[in-house]
N, C-alpha and C positions, 0 to 999 in steps of 0.2 A: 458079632461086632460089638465090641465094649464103647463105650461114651466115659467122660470126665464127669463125675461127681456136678451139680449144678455146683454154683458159685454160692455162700450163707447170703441169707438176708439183709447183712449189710452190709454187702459188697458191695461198692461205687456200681451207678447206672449201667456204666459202660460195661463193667465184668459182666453183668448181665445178660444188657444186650449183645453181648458179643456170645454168650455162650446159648442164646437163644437160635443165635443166627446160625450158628457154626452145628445145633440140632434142631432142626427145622421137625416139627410135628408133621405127625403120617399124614398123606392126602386125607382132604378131606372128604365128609358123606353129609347127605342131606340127616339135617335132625330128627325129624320127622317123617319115618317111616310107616306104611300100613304094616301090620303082621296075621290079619287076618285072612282067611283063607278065604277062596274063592273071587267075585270081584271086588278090588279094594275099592275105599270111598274115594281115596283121591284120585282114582285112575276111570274115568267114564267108561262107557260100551260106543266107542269113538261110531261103529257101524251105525247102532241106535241113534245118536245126537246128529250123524250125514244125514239120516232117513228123517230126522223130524224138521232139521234147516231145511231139507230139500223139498219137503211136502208141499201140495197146492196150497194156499194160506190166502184167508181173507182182511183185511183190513176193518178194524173196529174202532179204532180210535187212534187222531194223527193229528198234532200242534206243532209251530214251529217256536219254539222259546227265544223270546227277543235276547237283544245284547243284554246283560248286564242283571238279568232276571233270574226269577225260578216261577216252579211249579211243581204244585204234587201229583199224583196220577197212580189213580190203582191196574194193576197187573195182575188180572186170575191166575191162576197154576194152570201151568200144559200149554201159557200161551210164549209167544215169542215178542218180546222189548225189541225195539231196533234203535239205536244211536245214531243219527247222523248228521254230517257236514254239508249244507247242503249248496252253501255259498263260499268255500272254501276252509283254513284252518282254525281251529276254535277248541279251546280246549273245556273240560263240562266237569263239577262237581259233583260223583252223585253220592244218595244215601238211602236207604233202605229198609223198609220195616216189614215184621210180620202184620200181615192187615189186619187180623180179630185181633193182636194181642202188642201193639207198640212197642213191652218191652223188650221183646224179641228182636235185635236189629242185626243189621252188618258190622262184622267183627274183622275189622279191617288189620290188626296185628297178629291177628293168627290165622286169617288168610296169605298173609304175608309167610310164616313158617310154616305152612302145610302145602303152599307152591310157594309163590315164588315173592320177590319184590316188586315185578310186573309183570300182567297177567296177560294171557291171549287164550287163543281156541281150547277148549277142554278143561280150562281152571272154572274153580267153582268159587261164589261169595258164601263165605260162612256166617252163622249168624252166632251170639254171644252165648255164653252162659247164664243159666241151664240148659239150655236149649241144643246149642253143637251140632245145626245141620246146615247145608245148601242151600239158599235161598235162591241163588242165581245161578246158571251154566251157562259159561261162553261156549256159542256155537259155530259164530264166524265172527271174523275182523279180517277188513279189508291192508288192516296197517301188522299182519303177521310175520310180513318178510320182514320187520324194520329191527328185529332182534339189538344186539349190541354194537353202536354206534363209534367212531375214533375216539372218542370221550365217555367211553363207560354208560352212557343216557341206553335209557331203554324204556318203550312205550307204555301207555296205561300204569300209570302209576300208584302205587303203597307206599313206600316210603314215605310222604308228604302225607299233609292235608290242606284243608281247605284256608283261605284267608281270609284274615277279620277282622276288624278293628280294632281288637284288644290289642293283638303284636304290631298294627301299626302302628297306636301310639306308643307305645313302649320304645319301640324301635325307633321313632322318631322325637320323642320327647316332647311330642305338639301336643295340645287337645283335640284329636281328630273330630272330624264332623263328616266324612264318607263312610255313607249308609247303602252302600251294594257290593260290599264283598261279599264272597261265595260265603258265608255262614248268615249274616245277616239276608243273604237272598232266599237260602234256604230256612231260617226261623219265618219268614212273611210267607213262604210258599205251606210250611205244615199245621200253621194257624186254623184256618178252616176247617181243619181234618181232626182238631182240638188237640195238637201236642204243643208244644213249646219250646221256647233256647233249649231249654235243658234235652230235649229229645234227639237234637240235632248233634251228629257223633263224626265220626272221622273219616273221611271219603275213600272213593275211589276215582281218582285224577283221570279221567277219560280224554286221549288225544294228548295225553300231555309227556312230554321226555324228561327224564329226571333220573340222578345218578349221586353218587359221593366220590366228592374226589380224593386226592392223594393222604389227604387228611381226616377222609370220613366224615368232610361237610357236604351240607345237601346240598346240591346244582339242579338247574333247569334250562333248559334250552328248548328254540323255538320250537313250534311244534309239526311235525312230517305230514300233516293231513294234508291232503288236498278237497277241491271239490266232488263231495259225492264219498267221501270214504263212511266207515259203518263201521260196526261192532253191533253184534245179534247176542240176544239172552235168553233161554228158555226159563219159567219162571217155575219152580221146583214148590210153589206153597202159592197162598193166596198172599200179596205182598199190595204195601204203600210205597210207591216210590219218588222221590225228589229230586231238583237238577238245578244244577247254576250255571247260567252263563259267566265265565270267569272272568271279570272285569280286567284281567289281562290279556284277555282275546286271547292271542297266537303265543302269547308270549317272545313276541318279538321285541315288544318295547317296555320293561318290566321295572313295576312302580306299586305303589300301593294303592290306583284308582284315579288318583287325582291329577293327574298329569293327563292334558289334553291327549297328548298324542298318543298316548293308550288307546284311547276311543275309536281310534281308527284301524285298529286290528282286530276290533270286537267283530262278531261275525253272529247269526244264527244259529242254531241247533235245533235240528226236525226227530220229532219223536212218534215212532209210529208203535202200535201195538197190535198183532195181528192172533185169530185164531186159525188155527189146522184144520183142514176142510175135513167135514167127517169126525173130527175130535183125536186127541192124540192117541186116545186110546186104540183108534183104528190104523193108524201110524202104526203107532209100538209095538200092537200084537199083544197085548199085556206086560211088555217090557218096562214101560215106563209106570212108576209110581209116584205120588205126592211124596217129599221127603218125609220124614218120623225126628222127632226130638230123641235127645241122647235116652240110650237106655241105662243109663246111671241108675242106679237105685240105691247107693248108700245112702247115709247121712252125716258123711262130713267125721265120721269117727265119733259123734255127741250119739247120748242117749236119749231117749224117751220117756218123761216119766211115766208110771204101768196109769195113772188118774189118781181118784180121792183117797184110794190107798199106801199108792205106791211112793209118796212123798213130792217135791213140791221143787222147783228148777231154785237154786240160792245162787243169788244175784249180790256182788260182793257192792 
């Protein structure tokens, strides 16, 4: 099958676009594929991750996070994070760090290209460069049926981040003076734990529906939880983690905080941390390991200089 030469580059838009339409590009494939042999990284041991949800588990640590709040809270490795809804729907900010070493966190844009733009059972949170491992593994979510919606929305959200005062005022042209959106909730929650704004990075929209429409702008719609739904995490490293209550609650009534009737969509969020009776190591069998930082080993294409001999880095 022969095609028509494209159209030059300064042919009117329409020759273009008509000649793009009229050859449509081959289906597409995911970007990001493994080509490693044996188990790939982004494909769990689905068996492994049943047997570790399903394990007896003890309860170690369990808060319910008011409307409108955060908090930080560490997660050993091998344990399981639970998410839930416990007074109906409520959407939650979270963010994510290596616990010994902060600058390691959730790399919420290339979690995004290594699955998906919203995430369920089996997807992993990655954590940034240098680093390039799993920090997180979903192991259940009660909201897995809710796949793609009549408007494109689909649960647990990447696409988005968190809200904050900065694009309120901007967006509104005011001086804003609301001090609980999801980023300022979470800079008051990682205080104590000594990081700061600046540590506080790009979420993962938990309970939350969010899509692009015909235009490729970002949408949100109310959120599908009900009372009692969950989303489970096995924690891959020793991790700090952080959460917001979203000051748009359900996103039923959606504003930037200040609007009373927001307030009454706000709802709680229960966060429970549980260890694997016996250890997961008794679980797994030896299947399971603490994740490992990339094995990268170059240097970026730069050299080395050899020391006092070898001459001296010239800095223009």
């Amino acid at each position: 099958m022969t095609t028509n030469p494209p159209p030059p580059s300064d042919a009117c838009p329409e020759a273009r676009k008509a000649y793009v339409d009229a050859n449509p590009p081959p289906p597409s494939v995911p970007a990001y594929l493994s080509t490693t042999e044996g188990s790939p990284p982004l494909h769990v041991d689905r068996a492994l991750y049943d047997d570790i949800q399903r394990a007896p588990r003890t309860l170690v640590q369990n808060f319910d996070l008011p409307i409108r709040s955060g908090r930080a809270w560490k997660v050993p490795k091998g344990h399981i994070l639970r998410i839930s809804t416990p007074d109906g729907p409520q959407v939650a900010d979270l963010n994510i760090w290596s616990l010994p070493n902060p600058r390691e966190r959730f790399w919420a844009s290339r979690t995004r290209q290594l699955h998906a733009s919203h995430l369920s059972t089996y997807d992993r949170l990655w954590s940034n460069l240098p680093y390039m491992r799993p920090l997180l593994t979903i192991i259940a979510d009660s909201l897995s049926w809710y796949g793609k919606d009549a408007t494109g929305g689909r649960c647990h959200d990447l696409l988005g981040t968190r809200c904050d005062p900065y694009v309120n005022v901007m967006l509104s042209g005011q001086e804003g003076s609301y001090d609980y959106h999801c980023h300022s909730n979470l800079v008051r929650a990682v205080l104590p734990w000594g990081l700061t704004e600046v540590d506080v990075h790009d979420v993962i929209n938990l309970f939350q529906v969010t899509g692009l429409d015909e235009e490729g702008r970002y949408f949100m719609q109310p959120s599908p939880a009900q009372k009692g739904e969950y989303i489970e995490f096995l924690a891959e490293t020793d991790l700090l983690c952080a959460m917001s209550t979203c000051p748009g609650g359900d996103l039923s009534v959606w504003g930037f905080g200040q609007d009373a009737a927001m307030k009454e969509v706000c709802r709680e969020l229960r966060v429970e941390v549980f260890e694997v009776e016996g250890g997961i190591n008794t679980v797994s069998q030896g299947r399971w390991n603490e994740s490992e930082v990339s094995k990268y080993k170059g240097r970026h294409g730069m050299s080395i200089p050899a020391g006092e001999d070898g001459g001296n880095i010239v800095r223009d």
